[in-house]
C-alpha positions in Angstrom: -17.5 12.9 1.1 -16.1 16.3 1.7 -13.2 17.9 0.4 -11.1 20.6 2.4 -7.6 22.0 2.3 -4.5 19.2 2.1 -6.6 16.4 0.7 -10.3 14.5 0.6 -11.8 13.6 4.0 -14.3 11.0 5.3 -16.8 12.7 7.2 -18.8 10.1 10.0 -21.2 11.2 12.6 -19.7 14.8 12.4 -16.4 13.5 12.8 -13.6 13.9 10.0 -10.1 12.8 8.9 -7.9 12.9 5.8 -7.4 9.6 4.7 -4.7 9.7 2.3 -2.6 12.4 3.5 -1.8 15.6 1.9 -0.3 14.3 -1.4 -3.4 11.9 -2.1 -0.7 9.4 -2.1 1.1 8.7 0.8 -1.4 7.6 3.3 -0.9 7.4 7.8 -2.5 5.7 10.5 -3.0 8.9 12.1 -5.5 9.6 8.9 -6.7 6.0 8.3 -8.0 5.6 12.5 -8.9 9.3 13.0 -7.7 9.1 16.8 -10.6 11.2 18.4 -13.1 8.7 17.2 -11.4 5.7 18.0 -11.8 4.6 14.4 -11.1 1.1 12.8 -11.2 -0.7 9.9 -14.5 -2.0 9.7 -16.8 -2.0 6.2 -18.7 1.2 6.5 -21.4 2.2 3.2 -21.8 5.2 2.0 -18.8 7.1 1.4 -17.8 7.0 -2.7 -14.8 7.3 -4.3 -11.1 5.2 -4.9 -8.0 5.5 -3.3 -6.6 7.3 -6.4 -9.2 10.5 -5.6 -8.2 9.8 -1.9 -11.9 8.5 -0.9 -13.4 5.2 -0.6 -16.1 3.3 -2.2 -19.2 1.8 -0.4 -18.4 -2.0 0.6 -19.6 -4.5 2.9 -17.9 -7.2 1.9 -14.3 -9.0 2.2 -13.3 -9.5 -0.7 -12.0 -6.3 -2.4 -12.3 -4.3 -5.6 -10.7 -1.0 -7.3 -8.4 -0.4 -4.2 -10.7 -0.2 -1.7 -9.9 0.9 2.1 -13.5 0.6 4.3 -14.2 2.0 8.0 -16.8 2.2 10.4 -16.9 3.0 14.4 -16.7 0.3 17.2 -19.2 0.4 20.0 -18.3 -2.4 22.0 -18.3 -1.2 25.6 -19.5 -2.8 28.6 -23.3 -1.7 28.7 -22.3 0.4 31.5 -19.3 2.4 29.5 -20.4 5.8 27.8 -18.7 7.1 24.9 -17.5 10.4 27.0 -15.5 7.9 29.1 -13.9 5.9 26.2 -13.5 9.1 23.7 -10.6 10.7 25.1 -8.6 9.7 28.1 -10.1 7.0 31.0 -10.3 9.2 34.1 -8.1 7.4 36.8 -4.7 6.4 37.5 -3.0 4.6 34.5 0.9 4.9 35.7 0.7 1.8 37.2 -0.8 0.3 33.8 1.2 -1.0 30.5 -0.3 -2.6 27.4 2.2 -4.7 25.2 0.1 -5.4 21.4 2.4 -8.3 19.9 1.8 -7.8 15.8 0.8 -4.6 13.8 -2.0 -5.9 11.7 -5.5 -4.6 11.9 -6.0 -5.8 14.7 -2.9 -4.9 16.6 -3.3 -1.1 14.6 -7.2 -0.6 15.8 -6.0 -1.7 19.6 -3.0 0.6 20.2 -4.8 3.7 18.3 -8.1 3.2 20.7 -5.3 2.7 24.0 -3.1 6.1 22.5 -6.3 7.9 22.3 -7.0 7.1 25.9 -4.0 8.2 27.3 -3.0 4.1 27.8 0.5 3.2 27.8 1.3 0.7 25.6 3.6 -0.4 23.2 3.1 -1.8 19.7 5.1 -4.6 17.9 6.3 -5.9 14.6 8.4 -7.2 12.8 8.1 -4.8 10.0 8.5 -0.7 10.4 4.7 -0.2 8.5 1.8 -1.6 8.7 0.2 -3.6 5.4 -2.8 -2.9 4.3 -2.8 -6.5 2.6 -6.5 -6.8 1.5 -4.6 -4.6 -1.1 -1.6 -6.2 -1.6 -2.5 -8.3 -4.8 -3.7 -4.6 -6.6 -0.1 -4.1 -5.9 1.0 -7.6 -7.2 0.1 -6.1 -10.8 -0.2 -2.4 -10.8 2.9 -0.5 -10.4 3.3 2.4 -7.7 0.4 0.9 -6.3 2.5 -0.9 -3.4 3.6 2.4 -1.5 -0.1 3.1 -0.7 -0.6 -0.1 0.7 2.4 0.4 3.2 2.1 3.0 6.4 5.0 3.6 8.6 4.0 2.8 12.6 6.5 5.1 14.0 4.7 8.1 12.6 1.4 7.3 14.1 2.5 5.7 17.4 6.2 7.2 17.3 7.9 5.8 20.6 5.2 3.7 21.5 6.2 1.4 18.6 9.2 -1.2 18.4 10.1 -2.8 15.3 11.7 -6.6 16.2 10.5 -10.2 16.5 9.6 -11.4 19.3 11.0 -14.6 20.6 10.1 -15.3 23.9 6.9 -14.2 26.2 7.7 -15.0 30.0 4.2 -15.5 31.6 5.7 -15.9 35.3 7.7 -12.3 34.6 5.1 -10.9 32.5 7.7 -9.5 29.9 8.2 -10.1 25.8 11.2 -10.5 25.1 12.8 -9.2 21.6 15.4 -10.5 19.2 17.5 -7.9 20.0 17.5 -8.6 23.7 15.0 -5.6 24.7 12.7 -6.7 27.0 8.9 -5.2 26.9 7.1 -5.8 30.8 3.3 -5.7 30.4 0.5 -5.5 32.9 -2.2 -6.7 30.3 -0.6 -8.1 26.6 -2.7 -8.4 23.9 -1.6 -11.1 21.1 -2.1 -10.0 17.5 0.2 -12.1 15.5 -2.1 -12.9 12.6 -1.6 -15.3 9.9 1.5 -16.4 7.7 1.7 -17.1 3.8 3.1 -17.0 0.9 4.0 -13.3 -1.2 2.2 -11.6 -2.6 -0.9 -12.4 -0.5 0.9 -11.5 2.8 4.3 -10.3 3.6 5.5 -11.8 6.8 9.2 -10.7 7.1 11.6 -8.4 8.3 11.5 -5.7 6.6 11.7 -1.6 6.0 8.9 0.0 4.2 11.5 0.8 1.1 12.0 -2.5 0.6 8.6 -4.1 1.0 7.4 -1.6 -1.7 10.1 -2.8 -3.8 9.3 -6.2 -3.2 5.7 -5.4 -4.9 7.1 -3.6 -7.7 9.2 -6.6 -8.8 6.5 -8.5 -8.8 4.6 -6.1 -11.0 7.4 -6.8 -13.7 7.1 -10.7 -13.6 3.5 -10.2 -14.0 4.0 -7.7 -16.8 6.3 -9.9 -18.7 4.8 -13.5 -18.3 1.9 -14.1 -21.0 0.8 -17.3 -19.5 -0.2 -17.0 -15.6 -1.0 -20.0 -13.4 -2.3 -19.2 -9.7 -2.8 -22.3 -7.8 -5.1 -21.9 -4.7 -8.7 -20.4 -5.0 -9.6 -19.6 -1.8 -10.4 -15.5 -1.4 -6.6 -14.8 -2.1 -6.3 -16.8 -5.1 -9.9 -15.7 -6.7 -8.9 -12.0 -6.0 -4.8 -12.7 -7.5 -6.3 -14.3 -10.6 -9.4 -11.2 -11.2 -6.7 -8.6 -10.6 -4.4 -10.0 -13.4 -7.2 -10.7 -15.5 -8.4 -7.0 -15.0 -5.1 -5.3 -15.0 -3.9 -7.7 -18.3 -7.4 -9.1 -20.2 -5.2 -10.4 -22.7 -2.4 -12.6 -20.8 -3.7 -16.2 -20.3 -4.4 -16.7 -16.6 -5.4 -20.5 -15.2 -6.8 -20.7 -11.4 -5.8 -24.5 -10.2 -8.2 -25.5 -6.9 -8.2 -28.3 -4.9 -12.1 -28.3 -4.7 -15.0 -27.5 -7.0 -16.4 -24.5 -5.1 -14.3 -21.2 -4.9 -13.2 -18.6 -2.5 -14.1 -19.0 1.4 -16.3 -21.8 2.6 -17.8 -19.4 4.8 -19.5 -17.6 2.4 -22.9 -18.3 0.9 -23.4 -21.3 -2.0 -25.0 -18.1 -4.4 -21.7 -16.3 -3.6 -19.3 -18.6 -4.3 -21.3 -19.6 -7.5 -20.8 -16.1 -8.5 -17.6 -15.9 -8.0 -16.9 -18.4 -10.4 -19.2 -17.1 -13.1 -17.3 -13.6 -12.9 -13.9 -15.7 -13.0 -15.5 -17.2 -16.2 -16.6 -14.0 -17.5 -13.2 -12.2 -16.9 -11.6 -15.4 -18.6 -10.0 -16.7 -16.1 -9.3 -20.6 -17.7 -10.5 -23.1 -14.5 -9.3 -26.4 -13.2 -11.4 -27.5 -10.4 -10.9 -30.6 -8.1 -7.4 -31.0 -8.7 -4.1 -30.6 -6.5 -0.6 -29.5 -7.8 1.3 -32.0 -7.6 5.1 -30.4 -8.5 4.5 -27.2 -6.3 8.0 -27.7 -4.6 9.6 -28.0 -8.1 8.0 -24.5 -9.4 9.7 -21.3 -9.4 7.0 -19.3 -7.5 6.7 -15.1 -8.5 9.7 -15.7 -11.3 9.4 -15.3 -15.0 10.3 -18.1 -17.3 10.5 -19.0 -20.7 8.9 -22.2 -20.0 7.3 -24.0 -16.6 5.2 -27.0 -16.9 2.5 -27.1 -13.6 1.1 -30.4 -13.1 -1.9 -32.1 -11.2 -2.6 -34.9 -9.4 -4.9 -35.8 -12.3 -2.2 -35.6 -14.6 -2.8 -32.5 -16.2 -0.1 -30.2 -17.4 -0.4 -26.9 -18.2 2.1 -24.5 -19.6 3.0 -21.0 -18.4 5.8 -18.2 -18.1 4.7 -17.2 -14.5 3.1 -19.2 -11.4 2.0 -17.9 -7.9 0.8 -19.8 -5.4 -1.8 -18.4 -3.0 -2.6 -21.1 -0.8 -0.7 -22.7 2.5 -2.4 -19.7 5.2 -1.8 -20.6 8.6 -1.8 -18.9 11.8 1.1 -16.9 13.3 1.9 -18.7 16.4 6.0 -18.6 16.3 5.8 -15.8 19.2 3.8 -17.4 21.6 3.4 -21.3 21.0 6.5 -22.3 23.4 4.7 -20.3 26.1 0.8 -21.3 25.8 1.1 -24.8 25.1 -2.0 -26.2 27.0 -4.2 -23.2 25.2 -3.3 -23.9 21.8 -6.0 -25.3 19.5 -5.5 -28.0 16.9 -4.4 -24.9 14.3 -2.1 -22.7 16.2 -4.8 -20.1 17.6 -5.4 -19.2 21.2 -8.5 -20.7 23.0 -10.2 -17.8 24.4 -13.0 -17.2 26.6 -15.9 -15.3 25.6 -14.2 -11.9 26.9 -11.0 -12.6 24.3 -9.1 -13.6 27.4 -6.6 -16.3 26.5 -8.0 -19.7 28.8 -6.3 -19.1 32.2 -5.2 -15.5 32.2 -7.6 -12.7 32.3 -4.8 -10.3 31.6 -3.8 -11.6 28.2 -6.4 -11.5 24.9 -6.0 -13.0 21.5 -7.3 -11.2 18.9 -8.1 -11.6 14.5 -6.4 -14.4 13.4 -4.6 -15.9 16.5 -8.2 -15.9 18.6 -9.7 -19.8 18.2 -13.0 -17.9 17.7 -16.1 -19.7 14.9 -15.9 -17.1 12.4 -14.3 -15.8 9.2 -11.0 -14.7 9.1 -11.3 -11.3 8.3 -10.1 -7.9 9.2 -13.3 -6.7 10.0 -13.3 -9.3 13.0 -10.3 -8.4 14.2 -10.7 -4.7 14.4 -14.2 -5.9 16.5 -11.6 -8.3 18.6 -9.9 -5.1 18.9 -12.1 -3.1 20.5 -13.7 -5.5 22.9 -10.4 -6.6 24.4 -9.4 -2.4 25.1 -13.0 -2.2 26.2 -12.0 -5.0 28.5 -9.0 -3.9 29.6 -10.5 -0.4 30.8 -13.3 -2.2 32.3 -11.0 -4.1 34.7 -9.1 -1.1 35.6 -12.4 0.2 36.6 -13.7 -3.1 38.2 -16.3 -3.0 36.1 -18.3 -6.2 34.5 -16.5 -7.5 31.1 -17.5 -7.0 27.7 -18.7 -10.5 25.6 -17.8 -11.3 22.0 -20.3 -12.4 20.2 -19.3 -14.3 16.9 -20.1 -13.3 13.5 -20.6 -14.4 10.2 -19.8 -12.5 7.4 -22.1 -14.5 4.0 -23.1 -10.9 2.1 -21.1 -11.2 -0.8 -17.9 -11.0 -2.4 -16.3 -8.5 -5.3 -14.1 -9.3 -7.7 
């Protein structure tokens, strides 16, 4: 890692960009996708150091630890693309072209900064006026002024080519999204990168400004800080990460994980991992009940502080506790295009796409991350690769040029806790 003037950098095949910004503290897009590189996030090895000293620390995997924030380059092009084509601006006439990105996460970020760095109109939406870094968000669930780093405002990375508003409507016939407001967005190509829905603190899926989404967060710090007894119910990669992260923070609150199955976090992951995973848990403290369900969830005060909540299982267990979150119920974002795809819906909400990322039927609309019905892991590292193969795409048909296929990946490494 080098270090210059105004904050650390992250220095990649002789290309560099601050990451954090000038205060160490207040990171931007602009930093976190250096635009002449057409950065993304993507795990990258190699470059050391936490948030906190304004670097990051070498990761390959999905689950996270102290902070972390990883990148690495796409190269995704058709085989007949060259990176002096894709690096700056595509050479021929683009007046006539206009990308709409429906939702801000990573993949929706890693699309409109590869389009802005090629001179692509486009416009970028979301319901919220920053982006959330939420592989980080449960750090911020228990460590206060952790939250602010985790939130970066659109407007000062893609400044008029972002709208913040929900989208209600997408007319396929008219080729427009329509806003809540009433604005109407027209789009030659539309890229769909809604994402998933869930409970707080594992995602935050509302309207929002950046002030009080960080606020959000810090409240949650203090129910954390003052409950002794924690129950998280769910331990899938959200709930394995929310119990390690109180259990690291606060070694000496009780924390119990409740999980519907024996094995923990993703099913996608390898036996070994998951069997670590536990272990660690166990290590850390974390108190375990396996193989059984909630069975009062709707009764429970989720994220609140109280003197006295009684959980209980289907297997008629009780267990006491001050504080319970629940970090389960994931499910995919489909509220802004279900009423208009209908016949390309899969059995969970996702797009069926082709192998290009086209959604079934219309080779000028992708899916990408979380709303793409493609056989892999969930993960932002996939959707940044969506990301990148559905620009690639979308410059290749401007140039009449053959597509670019996704091939599926599986991501079995390892997980940190």
């Amino acid at each position: 890692m080098t270090t210059v003037s105004g904050g650390p950098t992250v220095s990649r095949l002789h290309k560099c960009g601050k990451i954090w910004g000038p205060s160490w503290g207040s990171p931007c897009l602009g930093n976190l996708l250096c635009k002449d590189i057409l950065g993304c996030l993507l795990p990258l090895q190699g470059v050391n150091g936490g948030p906190e000293r304004g670097g990051i620390v070498p990761q390959t995997t999905h689950l996270m630890e102290d902070r972390v924030v990883t990148f690495q380059l796409p190269a995704v092009l058709s085989e007949s693309s060259t990176w002096s084509e894709m690096g700056s601006q595509v050479s021929m006439d683009v007046g006539a072209v206009h990308v709409v990105i429906v939702g801000g996460g990573f993949g929706g970020i890693a699309a409109a900064s590869q389009l802005q760095v090629l001179n692509i109109p486009f416009v970028l939406v979301d319901m919220k006026d920053s982006f959330h870094h939420n592989v980080a968000a449960l750090r911020a669930s228990v460590e206060s002024g952790f939250a602010k780093k985790t939130f970066i405002s659109y407007s000062v990375t893609f400044k008029e080519n972002f709208r913040q508003g929900l989208v209600v409507e997408i007319d396929l016939k008219n080729q427009t999204v329509l806003l809540e407001d009433g604005e109407a967005l027209s789009f030659t190509y539309l890229i769909l990168a809604t994402g998933s829905t869930g409970l707080f603190p594992g995602k935050f899926n509302q309207v929002s400004s950046q002030q009080m989404a960080i606020q959000a967060y810090e409240d949650m710090v203090t129910q954390v800080q003052c409950a002794q007894s924690i129950v998280v119910i769910g331990g899938g990669s959200a709930g394995v990460e929310m119990a390690a992260e109180i259990k690291t923070e606060y070694p000496e609150k009780e924390v119990t994980l409740i999980h519907s199955r024996m094995a923990l976090a993703d099913k996608e992951l390898l036996p070994c991992v998951r069997q670590e995973v536990k272990e660690i848990l166990l290590r850390k403290g974390v108190q375990l009940l396996l193989s059984e369900r909630v069975s009062n969830l709707e009764a429970l005060p989720l994220n609140k502080h109280r003197e006295h909540i009684t959980v209980q299982t289907d297997k008629g267990t009780e267990v006491a506790a001050n504080l319970v979150i629940a970090c389960s119920g994931i499910k995919i974002n489909s509220s802004a295009y279900s009423s208009a795809f209908g016949d390309q819906l899969a059995s969970d909400g996702a797009l069926r796409v082709n192998e290009y990322l086209q959604v079934e039927g219309y080779s000028h609309i992708y899916a990408i991350g979380d709303c793409a019905d493609v056989r892999e892991p969930k993960m932002a590292y996939h959707a940044s690769l969506h990301a990148s193969v559905a620009v690639a795409n979308i410059v290749n048909s401007m140039k009449q040029r053959p597509l670019k296929a996704y091939k599926p990946g599986r991501a079995v490494r390892g997980a940190t806790i």
